[in-house]
LUMROGU-931678 format. One line per field, with one value per residue: x, y, z of N, C-alpha, C, O, CB in turn; residue number from 0; residue in one letter. Coordinates in nm, 2 decimals. Glycine has a CB too. Layout:
N
npx <- (X	...) .
npy <- (Y	...) .
npz <- (Z	...) .
capx <- (X	...) .
capy <- (Y	...) .
capz <- (Z	...) .
cpx <- (X	...) .
cpy <- (Y	...) .
cpz <- (Z	...) .
opx <- (X	...) .
opy <- (Y	...) .
opz <- (Z	...) .
cbpx <- (X	...) .
cbpy <- (Y	...) .
cbpz <- (Z	...) .
pos <- (NUM	...) .
code <- (A	...) .
***
This chain:
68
npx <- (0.08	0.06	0.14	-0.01	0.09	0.38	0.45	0.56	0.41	0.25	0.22	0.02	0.04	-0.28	-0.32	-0.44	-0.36	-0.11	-0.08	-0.17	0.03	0.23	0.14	0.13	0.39	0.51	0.37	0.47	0.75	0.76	0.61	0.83	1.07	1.29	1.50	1.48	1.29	1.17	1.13	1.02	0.83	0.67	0.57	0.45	0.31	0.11	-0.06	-0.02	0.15	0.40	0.52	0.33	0.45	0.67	0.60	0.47	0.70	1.00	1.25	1.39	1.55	1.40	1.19	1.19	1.27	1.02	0.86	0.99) .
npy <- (-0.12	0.24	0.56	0.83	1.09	1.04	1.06	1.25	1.54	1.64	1.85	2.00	2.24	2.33	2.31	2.51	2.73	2.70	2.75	3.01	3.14	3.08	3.24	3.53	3.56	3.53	3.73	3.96	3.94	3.97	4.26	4.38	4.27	4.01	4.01	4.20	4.15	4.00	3.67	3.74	4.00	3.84	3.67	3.89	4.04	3.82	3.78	3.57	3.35	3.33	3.04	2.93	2.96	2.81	2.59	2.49	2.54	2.43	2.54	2.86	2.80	2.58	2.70	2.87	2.70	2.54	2.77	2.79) .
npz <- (0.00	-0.06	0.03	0.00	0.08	0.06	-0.18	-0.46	-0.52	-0.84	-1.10	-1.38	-1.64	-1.84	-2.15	-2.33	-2.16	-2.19	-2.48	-2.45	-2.35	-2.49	-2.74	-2.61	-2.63	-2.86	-2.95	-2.83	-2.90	-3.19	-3.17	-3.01	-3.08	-3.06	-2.89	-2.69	-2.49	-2.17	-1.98	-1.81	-1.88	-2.03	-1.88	-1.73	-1.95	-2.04	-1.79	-1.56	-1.33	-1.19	-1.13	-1.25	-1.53	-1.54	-1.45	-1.75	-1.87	-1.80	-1.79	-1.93	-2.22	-2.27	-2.33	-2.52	-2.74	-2.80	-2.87	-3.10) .
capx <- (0.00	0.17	0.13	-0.04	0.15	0.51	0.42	0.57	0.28	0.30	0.15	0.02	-0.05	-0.35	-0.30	-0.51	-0.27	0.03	-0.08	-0.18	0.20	0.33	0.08	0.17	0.53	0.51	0.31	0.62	0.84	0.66	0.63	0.96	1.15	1.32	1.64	1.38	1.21	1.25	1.04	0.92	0.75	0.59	0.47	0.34	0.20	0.00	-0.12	0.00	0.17	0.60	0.52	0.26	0.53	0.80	0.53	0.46	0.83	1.11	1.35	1.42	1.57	1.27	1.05	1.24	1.26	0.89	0.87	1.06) .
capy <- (0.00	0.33	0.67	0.93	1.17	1.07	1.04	1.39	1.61	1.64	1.96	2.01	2.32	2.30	2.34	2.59	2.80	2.69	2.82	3.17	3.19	3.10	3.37	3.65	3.58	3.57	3.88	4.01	3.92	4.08	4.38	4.43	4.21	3.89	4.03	4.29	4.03	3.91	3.61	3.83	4.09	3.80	3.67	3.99	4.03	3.69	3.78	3.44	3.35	3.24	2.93	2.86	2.99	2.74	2.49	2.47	2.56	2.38	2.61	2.92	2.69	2.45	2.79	2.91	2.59	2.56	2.93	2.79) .
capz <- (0.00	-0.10	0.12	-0.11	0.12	0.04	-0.31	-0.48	-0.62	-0.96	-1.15	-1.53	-1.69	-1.92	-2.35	-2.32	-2.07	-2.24	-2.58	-2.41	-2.28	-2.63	-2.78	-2.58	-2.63	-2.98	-3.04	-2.79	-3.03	-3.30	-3.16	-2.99	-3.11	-2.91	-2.79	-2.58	-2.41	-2.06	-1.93	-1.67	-1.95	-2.08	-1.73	-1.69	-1.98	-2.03	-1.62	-1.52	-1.21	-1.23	-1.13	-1.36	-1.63	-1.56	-1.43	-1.83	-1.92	-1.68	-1.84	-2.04	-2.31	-2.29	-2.40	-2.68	-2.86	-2.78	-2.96	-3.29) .
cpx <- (0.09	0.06	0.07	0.05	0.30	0.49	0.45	0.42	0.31	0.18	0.14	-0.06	-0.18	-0.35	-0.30	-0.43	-0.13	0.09	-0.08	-0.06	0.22	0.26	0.13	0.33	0.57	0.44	0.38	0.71	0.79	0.68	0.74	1.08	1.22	1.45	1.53	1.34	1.22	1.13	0.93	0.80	0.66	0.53	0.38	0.21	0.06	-0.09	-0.12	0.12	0.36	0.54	0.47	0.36	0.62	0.72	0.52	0.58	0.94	1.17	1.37	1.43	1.49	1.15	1.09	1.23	1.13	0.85	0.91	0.97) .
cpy <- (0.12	0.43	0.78	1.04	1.18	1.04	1.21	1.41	1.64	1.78	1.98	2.12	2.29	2.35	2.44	2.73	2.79	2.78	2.96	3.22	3.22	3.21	3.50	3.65	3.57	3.69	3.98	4.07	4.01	4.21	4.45	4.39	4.15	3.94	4.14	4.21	3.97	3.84	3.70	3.92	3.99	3.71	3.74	4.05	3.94	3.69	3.63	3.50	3.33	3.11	2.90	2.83	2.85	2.61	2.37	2.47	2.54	2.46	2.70	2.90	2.65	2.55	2.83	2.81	2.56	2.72	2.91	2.70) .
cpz <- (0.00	-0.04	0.04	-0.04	0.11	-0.08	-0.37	-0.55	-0.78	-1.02	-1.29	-1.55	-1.77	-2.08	-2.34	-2.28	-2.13	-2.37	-2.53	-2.39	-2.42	-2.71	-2.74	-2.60	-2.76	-3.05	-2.99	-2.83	-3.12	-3.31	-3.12	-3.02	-2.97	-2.87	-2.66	-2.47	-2.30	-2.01	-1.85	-1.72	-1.96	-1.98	-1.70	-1.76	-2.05	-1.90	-1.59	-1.38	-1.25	-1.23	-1.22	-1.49	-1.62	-1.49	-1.59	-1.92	-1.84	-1.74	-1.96	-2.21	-2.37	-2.35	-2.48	-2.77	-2.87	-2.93	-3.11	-3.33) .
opx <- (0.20	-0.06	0.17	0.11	0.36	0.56	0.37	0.34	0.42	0.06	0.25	-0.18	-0.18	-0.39	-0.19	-0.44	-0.04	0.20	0.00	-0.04	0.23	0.34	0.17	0.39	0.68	0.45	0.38	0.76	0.79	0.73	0.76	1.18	1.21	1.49	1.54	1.38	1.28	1.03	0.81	0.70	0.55	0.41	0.27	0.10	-0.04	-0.19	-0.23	0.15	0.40	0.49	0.53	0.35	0.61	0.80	0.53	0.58	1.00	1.08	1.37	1.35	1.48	1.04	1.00	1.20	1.11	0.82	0.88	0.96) .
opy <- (0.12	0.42	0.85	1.10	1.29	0.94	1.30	1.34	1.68	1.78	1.99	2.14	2.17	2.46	2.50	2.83	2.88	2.83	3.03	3.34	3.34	3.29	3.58	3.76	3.62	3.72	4.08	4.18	4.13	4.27	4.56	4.45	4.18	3.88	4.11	4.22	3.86	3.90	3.70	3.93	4.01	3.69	3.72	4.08	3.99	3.61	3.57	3.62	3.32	3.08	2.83	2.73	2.78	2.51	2.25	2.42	2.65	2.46	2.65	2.95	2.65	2.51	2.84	2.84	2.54	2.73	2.97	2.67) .
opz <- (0.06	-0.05	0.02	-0.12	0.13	-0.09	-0.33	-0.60	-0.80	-0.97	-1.34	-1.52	-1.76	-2.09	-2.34	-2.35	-2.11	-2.39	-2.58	-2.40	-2.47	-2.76	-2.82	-2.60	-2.79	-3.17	-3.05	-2.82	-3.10	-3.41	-3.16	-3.00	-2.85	-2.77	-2.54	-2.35	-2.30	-1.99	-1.84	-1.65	-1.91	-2.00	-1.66	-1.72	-2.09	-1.89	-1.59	-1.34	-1.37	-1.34	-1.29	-1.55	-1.72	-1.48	-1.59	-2.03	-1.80	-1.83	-2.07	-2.30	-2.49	-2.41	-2.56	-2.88	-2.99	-3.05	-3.21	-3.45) .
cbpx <- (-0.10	0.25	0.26	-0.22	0.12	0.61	0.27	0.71	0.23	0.29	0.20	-0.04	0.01	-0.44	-0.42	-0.60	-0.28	0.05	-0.18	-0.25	0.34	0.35	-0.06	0.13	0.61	0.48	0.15	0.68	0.84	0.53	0.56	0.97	1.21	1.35	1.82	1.23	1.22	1.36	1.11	1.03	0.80	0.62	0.54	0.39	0.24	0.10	-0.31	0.06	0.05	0.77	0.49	0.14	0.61	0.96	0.40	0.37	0.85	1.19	1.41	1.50	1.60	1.21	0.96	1.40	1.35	0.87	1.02	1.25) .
cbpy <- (0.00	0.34	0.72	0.98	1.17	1.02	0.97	1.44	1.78	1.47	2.06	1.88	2.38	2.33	2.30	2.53	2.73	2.55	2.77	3.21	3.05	2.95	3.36	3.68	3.48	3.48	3.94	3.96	3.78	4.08	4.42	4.44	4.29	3.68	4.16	4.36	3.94	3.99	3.51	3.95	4.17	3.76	3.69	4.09	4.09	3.53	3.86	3.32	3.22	3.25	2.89	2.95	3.13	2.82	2.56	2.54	2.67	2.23	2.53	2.95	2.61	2.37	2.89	2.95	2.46	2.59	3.05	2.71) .
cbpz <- (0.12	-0.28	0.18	-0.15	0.22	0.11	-0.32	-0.59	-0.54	-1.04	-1.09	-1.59	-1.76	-1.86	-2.49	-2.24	-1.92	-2.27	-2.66	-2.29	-2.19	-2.75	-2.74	-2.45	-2.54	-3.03	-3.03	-2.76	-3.09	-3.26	-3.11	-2.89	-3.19	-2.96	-2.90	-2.64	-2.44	-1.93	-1.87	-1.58	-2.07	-2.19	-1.61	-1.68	-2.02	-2.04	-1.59	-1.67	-1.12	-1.06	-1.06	-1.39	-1.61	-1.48	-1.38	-1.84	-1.97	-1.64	-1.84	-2.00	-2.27	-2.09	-2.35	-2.68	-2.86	-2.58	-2.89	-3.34) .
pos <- (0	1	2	3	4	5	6	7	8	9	10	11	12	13	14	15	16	17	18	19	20	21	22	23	24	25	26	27	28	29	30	31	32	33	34	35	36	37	38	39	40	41	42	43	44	45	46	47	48	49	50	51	52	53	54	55	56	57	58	59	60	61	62	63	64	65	66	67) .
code <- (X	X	X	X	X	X	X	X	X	X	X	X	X	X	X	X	X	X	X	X	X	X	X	X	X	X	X	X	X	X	X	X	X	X	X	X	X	X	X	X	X	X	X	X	X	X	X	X	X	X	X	X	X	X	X	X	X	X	X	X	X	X	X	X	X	X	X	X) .
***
């Protein structure tokens, strides 16, 4: 029998939420071009949470090639 309590929690954005990120960070782009850009603008401007951000993207990296 296994402990649901020592079991890590595991967390999944929804499509839905993931696409909104990559949306705002490509109309970002767009408009300011990607050297301008810092995660954080596009945190701010999608009104999402950090976590949620890197919930959906472990890593900077991991959202740029997402982006291409």
């Amino acid at each position: 029998m296994t402990n649901k309590a020592s079991q890590p929690r595991t967390f999944t954005l929804s499509d839905e939420k993931r696409n909104h990120i990559l949306t705002t960070a490509l109309n970002l782009f767009d408009q300011f071009g990607f050297q301008h850009i810092s995660i954080m603008r596009i945190i701010t401007e999608a009104k999402i949470a950090k976590q949620s951000f890197y919930m959906a993207f472990p890593s900077k990296d991991s959202f740029i090639i997402e982006c291409l």
